[in-house]
C-alpha positions as CSV (number, residue, x, y, z in Angstrom):
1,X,-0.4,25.6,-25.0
2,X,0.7,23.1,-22.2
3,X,1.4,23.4,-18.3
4,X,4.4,22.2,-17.2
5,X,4.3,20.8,-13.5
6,X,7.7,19.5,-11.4
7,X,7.7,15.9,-10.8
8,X,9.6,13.4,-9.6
9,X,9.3,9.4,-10.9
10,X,10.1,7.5,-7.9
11,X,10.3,3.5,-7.6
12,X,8.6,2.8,-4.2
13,X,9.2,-0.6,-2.6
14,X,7.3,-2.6,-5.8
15,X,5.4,0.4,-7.0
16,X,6.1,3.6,-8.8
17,X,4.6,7.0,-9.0
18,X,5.0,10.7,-9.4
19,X,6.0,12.7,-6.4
20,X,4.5,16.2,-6.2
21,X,4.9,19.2,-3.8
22,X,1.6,20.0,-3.0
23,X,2.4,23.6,-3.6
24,X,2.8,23.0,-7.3
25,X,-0.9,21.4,-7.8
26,X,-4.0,22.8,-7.3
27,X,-5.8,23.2,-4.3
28,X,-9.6,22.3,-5.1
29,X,-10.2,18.4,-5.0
30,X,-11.9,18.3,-8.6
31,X,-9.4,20.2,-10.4
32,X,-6.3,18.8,-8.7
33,X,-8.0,14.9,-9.9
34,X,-8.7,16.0,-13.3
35,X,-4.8,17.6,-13.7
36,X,-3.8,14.1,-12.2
37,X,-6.0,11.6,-14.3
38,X,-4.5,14.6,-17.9
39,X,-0.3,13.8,-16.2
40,X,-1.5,9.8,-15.9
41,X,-2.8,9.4,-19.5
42,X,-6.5,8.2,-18.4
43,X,-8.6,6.8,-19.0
44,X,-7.3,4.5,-21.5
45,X,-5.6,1.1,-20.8
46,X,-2.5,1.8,-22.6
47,X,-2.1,5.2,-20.5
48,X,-0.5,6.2,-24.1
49,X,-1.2,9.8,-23.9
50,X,0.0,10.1,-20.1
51,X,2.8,9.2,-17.5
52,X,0.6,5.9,-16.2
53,X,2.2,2.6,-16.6
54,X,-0.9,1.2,-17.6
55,X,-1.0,-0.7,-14.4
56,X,-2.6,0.2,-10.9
57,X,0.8,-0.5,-9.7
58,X,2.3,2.3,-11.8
59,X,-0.1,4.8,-11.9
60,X,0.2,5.7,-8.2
61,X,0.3,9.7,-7.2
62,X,2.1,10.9,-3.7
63,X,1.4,14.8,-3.0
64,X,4.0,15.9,-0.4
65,X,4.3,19.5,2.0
66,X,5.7,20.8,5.2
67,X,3.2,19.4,7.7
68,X,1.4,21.6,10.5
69,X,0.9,18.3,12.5
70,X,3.2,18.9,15.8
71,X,4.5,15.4,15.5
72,X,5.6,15.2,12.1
73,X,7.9,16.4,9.3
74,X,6.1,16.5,6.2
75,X,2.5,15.5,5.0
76,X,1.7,12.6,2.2
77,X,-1.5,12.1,0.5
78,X,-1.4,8.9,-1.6
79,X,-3.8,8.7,-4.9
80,X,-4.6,5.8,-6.7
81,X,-5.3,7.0,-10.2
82,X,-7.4,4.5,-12.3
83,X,-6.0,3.1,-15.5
84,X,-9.4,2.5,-17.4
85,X,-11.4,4.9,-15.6
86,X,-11.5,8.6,-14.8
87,X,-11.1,7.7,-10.7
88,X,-9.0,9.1,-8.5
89,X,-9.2,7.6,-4.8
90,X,-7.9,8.3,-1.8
91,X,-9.2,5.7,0.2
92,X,-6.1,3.9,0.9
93,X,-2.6,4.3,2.2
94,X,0.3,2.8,-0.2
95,X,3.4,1.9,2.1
96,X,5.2,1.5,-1.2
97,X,5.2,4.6,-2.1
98,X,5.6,5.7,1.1
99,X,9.2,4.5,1.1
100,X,9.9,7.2,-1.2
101,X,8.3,10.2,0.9
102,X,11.2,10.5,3.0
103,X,14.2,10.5,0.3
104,X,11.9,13.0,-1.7
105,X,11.1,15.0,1.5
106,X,15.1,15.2,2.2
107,X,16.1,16.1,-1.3
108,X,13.6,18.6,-2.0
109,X,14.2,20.8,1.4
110,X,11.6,19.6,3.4
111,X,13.3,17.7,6.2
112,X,16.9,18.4,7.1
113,X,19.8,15.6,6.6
114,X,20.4,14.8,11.0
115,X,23.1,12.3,10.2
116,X,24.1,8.7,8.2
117,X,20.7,8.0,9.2
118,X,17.8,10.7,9.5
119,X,14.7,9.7,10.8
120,X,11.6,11.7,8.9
121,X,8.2,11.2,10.8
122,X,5.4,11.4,8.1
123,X,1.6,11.9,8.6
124,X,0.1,9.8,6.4
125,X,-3.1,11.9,5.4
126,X,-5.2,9.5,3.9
127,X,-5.4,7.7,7.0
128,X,-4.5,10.0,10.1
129,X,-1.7,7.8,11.1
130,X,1.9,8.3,11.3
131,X,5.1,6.3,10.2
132,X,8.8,7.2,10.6
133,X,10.8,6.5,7.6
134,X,14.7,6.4,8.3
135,X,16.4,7.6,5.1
136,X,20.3,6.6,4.7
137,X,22.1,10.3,4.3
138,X,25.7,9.8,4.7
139,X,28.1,12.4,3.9
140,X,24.6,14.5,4.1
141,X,22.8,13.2,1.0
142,X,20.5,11.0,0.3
143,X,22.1,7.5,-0.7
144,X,19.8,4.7,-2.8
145,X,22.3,2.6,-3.8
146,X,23.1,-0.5,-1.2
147,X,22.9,-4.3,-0.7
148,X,19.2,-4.5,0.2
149,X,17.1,-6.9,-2.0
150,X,12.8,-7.1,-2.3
151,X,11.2,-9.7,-3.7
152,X,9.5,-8.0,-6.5
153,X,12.4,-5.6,-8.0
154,X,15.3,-6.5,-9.5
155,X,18.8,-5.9,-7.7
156,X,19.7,-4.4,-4.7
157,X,19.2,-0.8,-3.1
158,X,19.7,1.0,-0.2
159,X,17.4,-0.3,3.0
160,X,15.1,2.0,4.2
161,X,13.4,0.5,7.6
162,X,9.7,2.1,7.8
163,X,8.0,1.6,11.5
164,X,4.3,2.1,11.6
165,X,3.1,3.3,15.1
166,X,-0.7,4.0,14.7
167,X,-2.0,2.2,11.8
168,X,-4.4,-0.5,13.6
169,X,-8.1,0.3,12.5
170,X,-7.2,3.8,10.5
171,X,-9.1,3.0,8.2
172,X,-12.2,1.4,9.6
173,X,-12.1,1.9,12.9
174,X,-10.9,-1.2,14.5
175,X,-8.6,-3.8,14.2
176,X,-11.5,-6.5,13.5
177,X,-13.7,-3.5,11.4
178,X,-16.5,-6.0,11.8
179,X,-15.7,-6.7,15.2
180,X,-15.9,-10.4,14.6
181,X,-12.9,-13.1,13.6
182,X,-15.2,-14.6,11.2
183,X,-17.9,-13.7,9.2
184,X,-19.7,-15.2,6.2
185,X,-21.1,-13.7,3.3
186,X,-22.3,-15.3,0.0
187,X,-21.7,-19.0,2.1
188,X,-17.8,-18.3,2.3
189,X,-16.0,-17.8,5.2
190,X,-13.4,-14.5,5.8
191,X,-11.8,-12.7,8.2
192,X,-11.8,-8.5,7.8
193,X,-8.7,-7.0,9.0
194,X,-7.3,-3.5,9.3
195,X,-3.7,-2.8,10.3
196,X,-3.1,-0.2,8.0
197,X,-5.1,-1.5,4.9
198,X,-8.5,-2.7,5.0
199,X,-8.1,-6.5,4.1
200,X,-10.3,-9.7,3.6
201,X,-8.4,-12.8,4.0
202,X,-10.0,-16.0,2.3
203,X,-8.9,-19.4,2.0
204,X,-8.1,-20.4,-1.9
205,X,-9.3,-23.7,-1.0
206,X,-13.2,-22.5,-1.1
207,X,-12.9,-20.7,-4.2
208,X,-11.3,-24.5,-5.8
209,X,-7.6,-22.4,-6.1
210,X,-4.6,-23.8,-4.9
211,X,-3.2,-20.2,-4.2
212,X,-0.5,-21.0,-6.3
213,X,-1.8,-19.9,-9.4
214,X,0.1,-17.0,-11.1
215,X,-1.4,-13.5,-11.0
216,X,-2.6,-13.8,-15.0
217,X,-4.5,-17.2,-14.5
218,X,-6.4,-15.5,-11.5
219,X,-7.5,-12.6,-13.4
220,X,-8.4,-14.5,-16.4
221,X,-11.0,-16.4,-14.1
222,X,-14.1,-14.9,-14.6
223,X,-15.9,-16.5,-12.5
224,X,-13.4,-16.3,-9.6
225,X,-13.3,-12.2,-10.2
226,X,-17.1,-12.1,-9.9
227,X,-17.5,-14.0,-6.5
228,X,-15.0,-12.3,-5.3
229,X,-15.9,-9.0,-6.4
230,X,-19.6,-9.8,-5.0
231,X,-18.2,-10.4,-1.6
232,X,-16.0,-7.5,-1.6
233,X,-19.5,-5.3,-2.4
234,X,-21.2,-7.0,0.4
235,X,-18.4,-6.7,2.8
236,X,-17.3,-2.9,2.5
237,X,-20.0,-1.6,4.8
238,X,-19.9,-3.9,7.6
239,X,-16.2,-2.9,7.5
240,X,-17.3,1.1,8.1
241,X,-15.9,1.9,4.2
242,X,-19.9,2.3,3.2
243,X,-20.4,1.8,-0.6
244,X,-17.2,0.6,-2.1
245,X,-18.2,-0.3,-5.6
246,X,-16.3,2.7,-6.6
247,X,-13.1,2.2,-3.9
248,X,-9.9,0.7,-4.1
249,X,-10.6,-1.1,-0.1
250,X,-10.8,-3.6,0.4
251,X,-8.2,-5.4,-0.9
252,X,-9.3,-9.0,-1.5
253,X,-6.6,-11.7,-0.1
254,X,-6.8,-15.5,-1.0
255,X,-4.6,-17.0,1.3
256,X,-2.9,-20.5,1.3
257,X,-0.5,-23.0,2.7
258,X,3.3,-21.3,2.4
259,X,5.4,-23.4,0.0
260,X,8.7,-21.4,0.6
261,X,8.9,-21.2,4.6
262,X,7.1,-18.6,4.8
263,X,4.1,-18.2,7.2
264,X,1.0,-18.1,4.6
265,X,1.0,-17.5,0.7
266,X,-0.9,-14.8,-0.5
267,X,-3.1,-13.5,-3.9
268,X,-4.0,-9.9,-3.9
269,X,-7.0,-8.6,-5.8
270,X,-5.9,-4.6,-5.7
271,X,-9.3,-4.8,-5.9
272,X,-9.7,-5.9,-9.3
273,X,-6.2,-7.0,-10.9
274,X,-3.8,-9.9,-9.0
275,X,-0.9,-7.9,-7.1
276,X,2.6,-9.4,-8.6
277,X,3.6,-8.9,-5.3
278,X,1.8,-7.7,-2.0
279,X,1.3,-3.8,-0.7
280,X,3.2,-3.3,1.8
281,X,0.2,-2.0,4.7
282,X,-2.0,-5.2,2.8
283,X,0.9,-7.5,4.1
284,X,1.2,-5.6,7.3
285,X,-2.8,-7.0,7.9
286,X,-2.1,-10.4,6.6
287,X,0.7,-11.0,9.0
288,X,-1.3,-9.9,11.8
289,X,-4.6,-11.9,10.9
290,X,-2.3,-14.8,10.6
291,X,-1.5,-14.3,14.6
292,X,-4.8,-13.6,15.8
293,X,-6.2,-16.6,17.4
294,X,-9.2,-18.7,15.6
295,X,-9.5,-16.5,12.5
296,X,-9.7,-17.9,8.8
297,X,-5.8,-18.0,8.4
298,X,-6.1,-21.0,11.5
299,X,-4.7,-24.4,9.7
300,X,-3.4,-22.3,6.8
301,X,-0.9,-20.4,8.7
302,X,2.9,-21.9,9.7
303,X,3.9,-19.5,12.3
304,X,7.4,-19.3,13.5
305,X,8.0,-19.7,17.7
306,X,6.7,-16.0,19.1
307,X,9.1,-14.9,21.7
308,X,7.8,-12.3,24.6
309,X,5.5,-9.5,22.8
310,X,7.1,-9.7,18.9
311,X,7.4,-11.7,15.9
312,X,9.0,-11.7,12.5
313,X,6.6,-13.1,9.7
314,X,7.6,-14.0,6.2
315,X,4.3,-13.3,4.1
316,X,4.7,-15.3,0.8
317,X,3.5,-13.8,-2.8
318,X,3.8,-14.6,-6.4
319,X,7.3,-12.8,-6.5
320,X,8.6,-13.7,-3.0
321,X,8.2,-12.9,0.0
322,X,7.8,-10.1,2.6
323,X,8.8,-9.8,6.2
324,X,6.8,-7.8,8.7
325,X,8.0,-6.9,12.6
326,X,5.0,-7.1,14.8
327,X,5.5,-5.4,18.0
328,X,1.7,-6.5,20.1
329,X,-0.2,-7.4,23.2
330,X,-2.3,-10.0,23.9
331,X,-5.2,-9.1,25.9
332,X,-8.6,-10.1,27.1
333,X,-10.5,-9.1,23.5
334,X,-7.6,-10.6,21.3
335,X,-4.7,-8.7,20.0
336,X,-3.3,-5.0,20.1
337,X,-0.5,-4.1,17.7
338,X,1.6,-1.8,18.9
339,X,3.9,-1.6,16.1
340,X,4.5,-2.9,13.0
341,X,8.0,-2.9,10.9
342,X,9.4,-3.7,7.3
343,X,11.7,-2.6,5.3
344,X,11.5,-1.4,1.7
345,X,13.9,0.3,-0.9
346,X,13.5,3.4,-2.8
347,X,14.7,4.9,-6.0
348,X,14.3,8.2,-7.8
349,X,14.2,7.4,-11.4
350,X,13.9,11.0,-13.4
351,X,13.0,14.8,-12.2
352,X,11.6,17.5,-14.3
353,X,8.1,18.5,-15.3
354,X,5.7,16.7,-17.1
355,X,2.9,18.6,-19.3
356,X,-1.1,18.6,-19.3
357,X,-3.4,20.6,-21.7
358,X,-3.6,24.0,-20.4
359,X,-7.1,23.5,-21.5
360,X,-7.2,21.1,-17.8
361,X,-5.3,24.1,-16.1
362,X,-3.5,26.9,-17.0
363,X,-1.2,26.8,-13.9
364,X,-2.9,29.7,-12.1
């Protein structure tokens, strides 16, 4: 016997992951992450027996509802599920994915179409924060095809513009978690930033990388993934995320002279495989440790002229680039972001249910 569960596979930005109503999955936290890691195939690397992609990238979970928050349209848990290991984390926001919660929130009666543009305000519940999503729906349907390219996926889509409007510090508590531009740990030198995403910047340079390195000669570094990894241990509670030998935050973030005009060139440990690309809410913190006066991006950094209160930053990645709208205020302690913008594309790729050993749970 098998359960059958509804699903959608969604593309997200340069992710992809199963979109569930969270009516259609259990309600206690054990069982719903055991019926999760049975649908994802793990653990195993190959995610063979499963939905996984065999990548942390494609093995991605968004659980979606009607939300009682009197701000907002619809709730979304994000859950990384772990390729190799039976983990299932909700420590972090994915503003990939997110790109898709408003197109799935639409389509599957959640949110009603307002016009060629609706606007769906999401509470993001891994974090307590909020982001509006504005969903092309001419002729009252959702539309995904258009002439918006992302570095990262091939072709073009439809644009879906995502503002962020209470992201600084969700995750840690401040915008500077430690509350310091610099700090040093193991003799290297790294900033901790958290606009949306829990992120320690480091300059390639001290680790003997150029930061230009593809994602495969990173990981195969051995040594580099154990420094790294040692500093990441040591710098997850002074960042208020306590013990996070067994979390996804932080994200690790070698950072580098831009070689395309961009502002800075980035390489993601997600924590413990290279990002292709960049996370959206990880490039949202990039771009604004790159502005933040006498941080570790200081030398490294190219910015563009800043006019009045915003600026548009081009984050470089192994696949691209990514622009980010900063909307902040300079004040007496540093910086206060306001806002923060980008725009991703979406794409829903199959619906229909997938099936777990009713041994896991028998649907009841």
């Amino acid at each position: 016997m098998q359960t059958a569960i509804p699903t959608t596979l969604m593309r997200g930005g340069t992710s992809k992951g199963l979109f569930f109503s969270a009516a259609d999955l259990p309600t206690e936290v054990p069982l719903r992450d055991a019926v999760l890691l049975a649908v994802m195939g793990s653990p195993d690397v190959r995610q063979i027996d499963g939905a996984g992609g065999a990548h942390p990238l494609t093995s991605k979970v968004a659980i979606v509802s009607p939300s009682p928050h009197p701000d907002a349209d619809v709730d979304y848990l994000f859950l990384q599920v772990a390729v190799d290991k039976a983990e299932v984390s909700t420590a972090q926001n994915c503003g990939n994915i997110l790109a898709g919660v408003g197109p799935w929130a639409i389509e599957n009666g959640m949110v009603d179409v307002t016009g060629v543009v609706t606007k769906v305000r999401i509470h993001m519940l891994n974090t307590g924060s909020h982001a509006d999503a504005h969903v092309p729906t001419p002729h009252g349907i959702v539309v995904y095809e258009g002439n918006t390219a992302i570095d990262g996926v091939p072709g073009t889509h439809a644009a879906i513009p995502l503002d962020f409007l209470d992201v600084a510090g969700a995750s840690t508590g401040a915008l500077l978690p430690t509350g310091n531009k610099i700090d040093t740990i193991n003799g290297t030198q790294l900033t901790c930033i958290d606009n949306g995403m829990p992120v320690v910047l480091l300059r390639a340079s001290d680790f003997g990388k150029t930061g230009h390195e593809s994602p495969a000669e990173m990981e195969g570094d051995e040594a580099l993934c154990k420094r790294i990894e040692a500093i990441r241990l040591a710098i997850g509670p002074r960042m208020n995320l306590g013990n996070v030998a067994q979390k996804t935050v932080p994200k690790m973030s070698l950072i580098s002279a831009p070689q395309r005009g961009g502002v800075v060139m980035t390489q993601t440990f997600i924590p413990h495989r290279v990002h292709e690309a960049i996370g959206v809410l990880g490039a949202v913190s990039v771009a604004t440790g790159c502005v933040i006066p006498h941080c570790i991006a200081d030398g490294l950094a190219q910015l563009p002229p800043i006019s009045g209160t915003s600026c548009r930053l081009d984050i470089e990645h192994p696949s691209g680039a990514f622009t980010v709208d900063l909307d902040m205020a300079i004040t007496k302690t540093g910086i206060e972001v306001n806002r923060s913008a980008l725009v991703r594309t979406a794409r829903k790729i199959m619906r229909g249910e997938v099936y777990i050993p009713a041994s896991v749970w028998d649907g009841q």
